[in-house]
N, C-alpha and C positions, 0 to 999 in steps of 0.2 A: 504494500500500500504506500503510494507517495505521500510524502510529509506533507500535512496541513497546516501546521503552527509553525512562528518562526517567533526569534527574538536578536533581536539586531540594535544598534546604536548609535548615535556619534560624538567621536571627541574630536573635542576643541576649544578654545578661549571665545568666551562672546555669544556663546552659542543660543541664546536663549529665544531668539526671536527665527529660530529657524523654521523655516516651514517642508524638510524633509519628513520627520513625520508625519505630519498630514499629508504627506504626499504618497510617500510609500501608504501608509495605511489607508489610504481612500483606496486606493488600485489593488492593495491586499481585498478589501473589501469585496470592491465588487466582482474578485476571482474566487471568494467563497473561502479563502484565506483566516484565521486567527495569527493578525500579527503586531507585535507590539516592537515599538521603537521610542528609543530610550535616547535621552539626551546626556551627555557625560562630559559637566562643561568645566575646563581646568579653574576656569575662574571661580566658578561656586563650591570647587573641592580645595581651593585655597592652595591650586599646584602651579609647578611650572609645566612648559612645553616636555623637558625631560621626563615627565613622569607617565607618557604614553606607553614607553615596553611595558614599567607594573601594568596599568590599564587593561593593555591586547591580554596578556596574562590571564588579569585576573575575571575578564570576559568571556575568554575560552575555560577558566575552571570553572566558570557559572553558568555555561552551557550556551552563550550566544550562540547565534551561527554566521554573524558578519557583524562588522565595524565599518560604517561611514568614517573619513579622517579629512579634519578640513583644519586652516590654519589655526595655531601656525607648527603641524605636528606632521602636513605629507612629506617632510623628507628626513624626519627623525626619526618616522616610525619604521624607517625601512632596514636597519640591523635589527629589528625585533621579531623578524619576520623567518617563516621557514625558506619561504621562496617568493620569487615572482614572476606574474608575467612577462612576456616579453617586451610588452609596452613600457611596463612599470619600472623595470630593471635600464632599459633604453633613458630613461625620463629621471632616474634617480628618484620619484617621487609618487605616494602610493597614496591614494582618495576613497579606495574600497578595499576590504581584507574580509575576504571568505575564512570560518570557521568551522572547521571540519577533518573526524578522522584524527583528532589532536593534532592538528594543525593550521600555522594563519598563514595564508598564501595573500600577497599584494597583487591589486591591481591599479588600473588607472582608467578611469570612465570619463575623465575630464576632458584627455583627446577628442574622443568621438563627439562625446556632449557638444564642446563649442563647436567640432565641423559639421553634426549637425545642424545647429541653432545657425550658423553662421549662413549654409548653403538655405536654407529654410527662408529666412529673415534679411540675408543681402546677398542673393543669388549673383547679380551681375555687378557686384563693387569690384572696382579695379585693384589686382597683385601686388603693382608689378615695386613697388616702396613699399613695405608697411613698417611701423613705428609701434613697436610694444614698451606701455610703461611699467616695470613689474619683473623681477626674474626669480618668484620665488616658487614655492611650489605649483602654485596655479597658473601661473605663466610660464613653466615650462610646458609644460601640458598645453596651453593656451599656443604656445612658438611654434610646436611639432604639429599641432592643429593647422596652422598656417601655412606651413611646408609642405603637409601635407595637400592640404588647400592647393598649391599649386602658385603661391606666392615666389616671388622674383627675389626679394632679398627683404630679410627684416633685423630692423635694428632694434636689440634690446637695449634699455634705458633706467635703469635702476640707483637709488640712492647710495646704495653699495656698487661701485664701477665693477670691482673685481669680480662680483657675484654676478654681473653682467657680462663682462667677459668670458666664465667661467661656461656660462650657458649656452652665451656664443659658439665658444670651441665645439661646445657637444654639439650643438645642430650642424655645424660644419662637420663634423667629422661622419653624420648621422646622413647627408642631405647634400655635400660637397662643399667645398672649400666656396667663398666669397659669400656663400646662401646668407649667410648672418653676422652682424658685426654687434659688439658691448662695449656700452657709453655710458660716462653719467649724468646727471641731470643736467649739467650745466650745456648738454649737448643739445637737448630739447626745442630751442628756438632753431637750430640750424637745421636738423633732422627732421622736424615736423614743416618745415617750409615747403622743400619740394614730394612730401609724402603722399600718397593716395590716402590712407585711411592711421588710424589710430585705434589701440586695444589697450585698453587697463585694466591692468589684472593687478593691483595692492589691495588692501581693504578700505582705501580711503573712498568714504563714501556712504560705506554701511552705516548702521541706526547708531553702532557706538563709537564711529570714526567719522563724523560729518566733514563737506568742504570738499573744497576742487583740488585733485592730484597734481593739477598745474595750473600755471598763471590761464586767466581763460584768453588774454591775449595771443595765444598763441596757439590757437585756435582759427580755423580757415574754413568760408563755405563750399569748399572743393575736397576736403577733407570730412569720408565715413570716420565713426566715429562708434565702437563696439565697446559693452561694460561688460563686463563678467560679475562684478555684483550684482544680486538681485535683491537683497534688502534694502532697503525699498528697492520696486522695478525703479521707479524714474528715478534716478540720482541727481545730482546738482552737475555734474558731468553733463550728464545726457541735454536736463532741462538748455542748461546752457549751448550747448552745442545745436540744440533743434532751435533756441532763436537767431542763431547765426544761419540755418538755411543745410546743416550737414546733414545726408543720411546718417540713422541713428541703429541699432542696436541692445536691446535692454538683457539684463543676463538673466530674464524666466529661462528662455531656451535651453541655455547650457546647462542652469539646474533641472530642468525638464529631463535633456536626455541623456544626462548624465548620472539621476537618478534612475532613469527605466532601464539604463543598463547593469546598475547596481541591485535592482530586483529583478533582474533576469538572473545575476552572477547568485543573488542569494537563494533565489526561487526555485531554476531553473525552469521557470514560466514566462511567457512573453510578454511584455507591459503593453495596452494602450496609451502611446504617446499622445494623440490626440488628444485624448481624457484628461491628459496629466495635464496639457496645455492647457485645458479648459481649467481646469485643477488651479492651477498656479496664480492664474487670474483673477481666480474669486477670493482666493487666500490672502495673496497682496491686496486685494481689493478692503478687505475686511478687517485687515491687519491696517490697513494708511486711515481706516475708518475710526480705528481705536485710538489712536495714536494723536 
C-alpha cells in the first residue's frame, strides 16, 4: 500500500510568514493526502544558521520524511547530508532533502522553479546581458537557471565580491569559460546600463528585510526586471520598477514550482501546478490583507 501520511518541514531564519505550508498542504489535500508541515524557524529556536546538521538529525530521528531548506542554511546544510543530487552537488547548494531508509539525500528545486516561473511569466525577455544581484544560495540556483535558460552571459553582483566570483568560476567551468563574470556592488551602475534584464535573488525585500536592493536610479525602462522573493508578491523592487515602464517578474512562480517539485520528491505524486498558482495568489492575497 502507498504511503498516505507524510511529515515534512522547513528551516530557516524568518520563517514565519511563509506560505509553503499552505501550499504543500492544500495540494496534499486535494490528492487525499494527510500531510502536515512544520515550520522550524532558527530565529524562534534562538539558533544560528550552524545548527541545521543537529536539525536534519534530529528530523530524521523523528521520522520526517523531507526538509524544505531556505536561507540562510542551503549551503551549510550540504556536509550534513548522505548524498546529493546531481543538480545539488553541481550548485553547492541544497532547498529540499528527502528523508528516507535512514537517510537525507539533497536536492535542489530552485533550478527548475525559476526556469519554470521565468519561461511561464517572461517567455520572450531578451538573454543575451543579464545582471544577477545575489550569489548566495538562491542565486546560485537562480544563475544555473539562467544558463540554462539559454542566457548569453550573466554577471553576478554580490556585496561579498569574492562570493561573487567564486560562483562565477563554477558557472564557467559548468557552462564554458566567459558564460559568467563576479562583481561587487560598486559594479552595478556600469553593469546594469547596457543589460537586458535584472534578477534579485538577497532577501532584501521580504516582510522582515524591507527596501530596495539598489539605488532605484539605476534602474532603466528597457531593462526586465525578475524577484525571487515572494513575500510579499509585489516588492518595493518590482513596484518600482513597473512605474518606470520594465517588464516585471514577481517570485509566486519560482515558489510555485519549486514547491511542486519538492512534493513530487517527497510524495512521489504529481502536483497540480496550476492549482498551486491559483494557490499562491489567494494566500498573498490574504496574507497583504492582514498585514
Amino acid at each position: 500500500m502507498s504511503q498516505d501520511s507524510y511529515l515534512v518541514g522547513l528551516i530557516g531564519s524568518g520563517i514565519g510568514p511563509s506560505l509553503s505550508p499552505a501550499l504543500h498542504e492544500r495540494e496534499a489535500g486535494r490528492q487525499g493526502l494527510r500531510y502536515l508541515y512544520r515550520l522550524i524557524d532558527l530565529d524562534r529556536l534562538g539558533a544560528g544558521p550552524a545548527a541545521v546538521g543537529d536539525l536534519v538529525r534530529a528530523a530524521r530521528d523523528l521520522g520526517f520524511d523531507g526538509l524544505n531548506i531556505t536561507h540562510p542554511c542551503k549551503q551549510l546544510v550540504v556536509p550534513h547530508l548522505d548524498a546529493l543530487a546531481p543538480q545539488a552537488e553541481a550548485l553547492g547548494a541544497v532547498n529540499t532533502v528527502v528523508l528516507k531508509d535512514g537517510r537525507a539525500v539533497g536536492h535542489n528545486t530552485d533550478v527548475t522553479g525559476f526556469a519554470a516561473s521565468f519561461a511561464r511569466g517572461l517567455p520572450d525577455a531578451p538573454l543575451d546581458r543579464v545582471v544577477q544581484l545575489g550569489a548566495g544560495g538562491a542565486g546560485a540556483a537562480v544563475a544555473h537557471a539562467l544558463l540554462t535558460l539559454g542566457a548569453g552571459h550573466v554577471t553576478v553582483v554580490d556585496a561579498l565580491p569574492e562570493r561573487a566570483a567564486d560562483l562565477a568560476a563554477s558557472l564557467s567551468r559548468h557552462f564554458g569559460a566567459e558564460r559568467a563574470t563576479g562583481a561587487g556592488l560598486d559594479a552595478l551602475p556600469a553593469v546594469l546600463t547596457g543589460a537586458d534584464g535584472l534578477v534579485h535573488a538577497t532577501p532584501t525585500g521580504m516582510a522582515a528585510h524591507p527596501g530596495l536592493p539598489l539605488p532605484a536610479r539605476l534602474l532603466h525602462p528597457g531593462l526586465w526586471v525578475a524577484e525571487v522573493v515572494y513575500r510579499p508578491l509585489e516588492t518595493e523592487l518590482l513596484r518600482t520598477a513597473r512605474a518606470l515602464g520594465c517588464a516585471t517578474l514577481d517570485g509566486g512562480g519560482m515558489a510555485v514550482f519549486q514547491a511542486a517539485d519538492a512534493f513530487r520528491l517527497f510524495t512521489g505524486r504529481e502536483p497540480d501546478s496550476t492549482r498551486m498558482l491559483t494557490d499562491i495568489t489567494e494566500l498573498a492575497g490574504a496574507t497583504a490583507a492582514r498585514q
